[in-house]
C-alpha positions as CSV (number, residue, x, y, z in Angstrom):
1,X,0.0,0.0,0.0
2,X,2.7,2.4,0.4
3,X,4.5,2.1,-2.5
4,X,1.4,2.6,-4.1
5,X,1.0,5.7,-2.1
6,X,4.7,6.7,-3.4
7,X,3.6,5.7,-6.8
8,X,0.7,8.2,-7.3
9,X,2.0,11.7,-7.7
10,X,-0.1,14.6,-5.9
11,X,-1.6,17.2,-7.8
12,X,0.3,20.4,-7.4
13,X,-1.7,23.3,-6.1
14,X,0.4,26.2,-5.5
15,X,-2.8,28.7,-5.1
16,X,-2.9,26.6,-1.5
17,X,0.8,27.5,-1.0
18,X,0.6,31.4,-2.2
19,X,-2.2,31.6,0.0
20,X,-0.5,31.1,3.0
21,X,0.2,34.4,4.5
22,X,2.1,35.7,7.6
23,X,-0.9,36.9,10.4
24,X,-0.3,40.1,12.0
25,X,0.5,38.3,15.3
26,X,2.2,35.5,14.1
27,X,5.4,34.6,14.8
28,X,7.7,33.7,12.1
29,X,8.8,30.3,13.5
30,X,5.0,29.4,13.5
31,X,4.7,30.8,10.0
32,X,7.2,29.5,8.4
33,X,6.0,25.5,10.1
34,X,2.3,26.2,8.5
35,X,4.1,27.7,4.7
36,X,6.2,24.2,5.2
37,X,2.9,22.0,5.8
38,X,1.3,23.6,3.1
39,X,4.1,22.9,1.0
40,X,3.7,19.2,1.9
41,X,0.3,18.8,1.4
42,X,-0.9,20.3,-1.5
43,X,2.7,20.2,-3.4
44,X,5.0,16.8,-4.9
45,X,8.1,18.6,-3.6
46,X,9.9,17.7,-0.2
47,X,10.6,21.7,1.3
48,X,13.6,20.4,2.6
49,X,15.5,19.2,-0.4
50,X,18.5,21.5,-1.2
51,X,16.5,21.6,-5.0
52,X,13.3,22.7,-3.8
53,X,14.9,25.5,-1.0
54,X,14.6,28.8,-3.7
55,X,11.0,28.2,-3.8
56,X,10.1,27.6,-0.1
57,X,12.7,30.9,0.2
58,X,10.8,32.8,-2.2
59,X,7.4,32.0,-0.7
60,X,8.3,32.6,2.7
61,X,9.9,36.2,2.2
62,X,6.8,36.8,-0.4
63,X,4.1,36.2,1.4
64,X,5.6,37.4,4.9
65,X,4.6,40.4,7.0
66,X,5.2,43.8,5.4
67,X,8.0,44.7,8.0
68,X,9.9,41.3,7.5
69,X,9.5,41.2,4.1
70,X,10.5,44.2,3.1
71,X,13.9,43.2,5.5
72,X,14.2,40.3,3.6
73,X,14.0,41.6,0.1
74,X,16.7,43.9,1.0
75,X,19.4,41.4,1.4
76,X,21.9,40.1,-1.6
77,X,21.9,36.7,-2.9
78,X,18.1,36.0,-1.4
79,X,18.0,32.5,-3.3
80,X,21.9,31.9,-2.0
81,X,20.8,31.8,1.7
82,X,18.7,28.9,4.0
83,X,15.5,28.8,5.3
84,X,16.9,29.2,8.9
85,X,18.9,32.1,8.6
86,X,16.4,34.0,7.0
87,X,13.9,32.7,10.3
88,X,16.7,33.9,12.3
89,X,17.0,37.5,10.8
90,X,12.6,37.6,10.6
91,X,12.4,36.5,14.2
92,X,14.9,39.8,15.3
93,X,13.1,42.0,12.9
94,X,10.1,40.7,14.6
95,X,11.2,41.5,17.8
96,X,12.3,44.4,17.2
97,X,9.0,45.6,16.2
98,X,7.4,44.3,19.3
99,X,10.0,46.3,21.5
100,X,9.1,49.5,19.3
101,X,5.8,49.2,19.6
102,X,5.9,48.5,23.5
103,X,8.0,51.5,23.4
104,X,5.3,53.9,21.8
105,X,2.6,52.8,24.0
106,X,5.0,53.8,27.1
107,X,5.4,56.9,25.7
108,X,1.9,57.5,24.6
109,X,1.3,57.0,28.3
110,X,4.0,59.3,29.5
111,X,2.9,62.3,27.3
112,X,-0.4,62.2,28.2
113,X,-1.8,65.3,30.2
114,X,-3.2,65.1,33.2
115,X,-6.7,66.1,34.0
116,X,-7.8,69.5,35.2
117,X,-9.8,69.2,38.8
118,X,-13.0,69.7,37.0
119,X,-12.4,67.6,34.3
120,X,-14.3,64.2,34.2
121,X,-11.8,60.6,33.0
122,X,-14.6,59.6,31.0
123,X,-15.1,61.7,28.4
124,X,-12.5,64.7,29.1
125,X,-15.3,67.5,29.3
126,X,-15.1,69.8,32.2
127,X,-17.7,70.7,34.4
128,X,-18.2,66.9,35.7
129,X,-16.3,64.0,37.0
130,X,-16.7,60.4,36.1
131,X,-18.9,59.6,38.4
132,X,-21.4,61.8,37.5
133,X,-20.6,61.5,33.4
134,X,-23.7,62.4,31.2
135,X,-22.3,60.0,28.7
136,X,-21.5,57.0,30.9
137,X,-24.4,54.1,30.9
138,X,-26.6,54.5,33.8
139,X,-26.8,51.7,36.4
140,X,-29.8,49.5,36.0
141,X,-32.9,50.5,38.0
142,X,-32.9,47.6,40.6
143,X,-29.1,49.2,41.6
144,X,-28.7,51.6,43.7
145,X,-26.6,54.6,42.9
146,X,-23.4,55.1,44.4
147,X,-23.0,56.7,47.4
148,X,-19.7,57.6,48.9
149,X,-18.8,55.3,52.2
150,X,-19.4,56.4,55.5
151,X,-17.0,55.7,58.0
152,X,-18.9,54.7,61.0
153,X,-17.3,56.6,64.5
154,X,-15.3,54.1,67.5
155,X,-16.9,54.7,70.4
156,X,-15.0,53.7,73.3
157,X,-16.0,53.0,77.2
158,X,-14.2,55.4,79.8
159,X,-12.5,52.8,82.2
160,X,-13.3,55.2,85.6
């Protein structure tokens, strides 16, 4: 049964493999693995064969993320080099975009004014607080509207 399995050749569909695209939040490693499967399945060639390494190359820096590919493209000899050093060089662009963008939500954070004392959080129009927000949904009517707490006073007994 198997040889008869490595008799019959599979139908080539490389619409399945160009279809195969990096996700937005998807590591390289991880894309590269499903580009590889895809390969497997719906293609005769092994990705792993030194012959059939300047198409897997080609589709994974084509059909990468826009960052990463357009690091890729740039360097010389693209078909020269191996699958794994181009993982390695898309995995530190990718990080490299995570630490940016970490970076620019700390600093969006950081520049951030602060709040005049008459200026509500929710919806940064003065005149209001929060709490008291026009805009804000309204508690349901079996809740009770909030109250600020009342501290209730020690009492203590005079030991005379």
């Amino acid at each position: 049964m198997a040889g008869l399995r490595a008799a019959a050749r599979k139908p080539t569909n490389l619409a399945k493999v160009y279809s195969v695209i990096q996700g937005k939040t998807e590591s390289p490693a991880a894309y590269l693995e499903r580009l590889m499967e895809t390969f497997r399945q719906y293609t005769p060639m092994n990705p792993e064969a030194p012959e059939n390494q300047a198409a897997v190359v080609m589709a994974f820096v084509n059909q990468a993320a826009t960052d990463i590919k357009k690091k890729l493209q740039k360097l010389q000899d693209l078909e020269g080099k191996k699958i794994q050093d181009l993982l390695r060089i898309a995995q530190r662009v990718d990080r490299q975009l995570k630490a940016t963008e970490k970076m620019t939500k700390v600093l969006a954070a950081v520049v951030q004014k602060p709040l005049d004392k008459d200026q509500c959080a929710y919806c940064k129009e003065k005149g209001h607080w929060a709490r008291e927000c026009p805009k804000k949904k309204r508690p349901r009517h079996n809740q009770k509207p909030w109250q600020p707490k009342t501290t209730p006073a020690l009492f203590t007994q005079d030991a005379e």
